[in-house]
Steps between C-alpha positions, in 0.01 A plus 500: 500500500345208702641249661298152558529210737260212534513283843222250565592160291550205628418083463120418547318213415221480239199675625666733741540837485765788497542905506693674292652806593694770304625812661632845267740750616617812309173621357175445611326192316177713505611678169559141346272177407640223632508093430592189554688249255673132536737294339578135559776332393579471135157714431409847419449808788110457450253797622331403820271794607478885474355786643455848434613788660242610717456094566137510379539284182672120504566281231629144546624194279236225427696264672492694844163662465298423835768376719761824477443846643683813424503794692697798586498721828695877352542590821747245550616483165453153475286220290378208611429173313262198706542186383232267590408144405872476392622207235854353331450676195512816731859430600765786312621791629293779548569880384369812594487834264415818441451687191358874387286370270178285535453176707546323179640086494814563271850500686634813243189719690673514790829693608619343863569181626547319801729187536256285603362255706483119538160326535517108463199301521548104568282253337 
């Protein structure tokens, strides 16, 4: 079993910047990929970013490529998402996951969830 929490959100305006954070307990998120989804109001829980286990492939969304980061530190057990260059359309709540199968962008490849975090962006 693991257990997720994100911290980090917050209100920012357009072009500013946030980090992400997601902490694990139970067992360590080393023997898990791990991602990052959000959902904003009335929308779908959209993938965000991924990485793999050993943290040494990434795969984003179009619509973040070049301004998100994702990383993990195992020694920690925790992932990391930096949000640069941030806009409106960013605004949702943000989710963090881990699953035993590969850093793959479909919500049903992963098996934990945290309850996630606010991030608003004003326009």
């Amino acid at each position: 079993q693991v257990q997720l929490e994100e911290s980090g959100g917050g209100l920012v305006q357009a072009g500013g910047s946030l980090r992400l954070s997601c902490a694990a307990s139970g067992r360590t998120v080393s023997s898990y990929s791990l991602g990052w989804f959000r959902q904003a109001p009335g929308k779908d829980r959209d993938f965000v970013a991924a990485i793999s286990r050993s943290g040494g492939s990434t795969d984003y969304a179009d619509s973040v490529k070049g301004r998100f980061t994702i990383s993990r530190d195992n020694a920690k057990n925790t992932v990391y998402l930096q949000m640069n260059s941030l806009k409106p359309e960013d605004t949702a709540v943000y989710y963090c996951t881990a699953g035993a199968s590969w850093y793959g962008r479909r919500r049903d490849e992963y098996n934990y969830w945290g309850q996630g975090t606010q991030v608003t962006v004003s326009s």
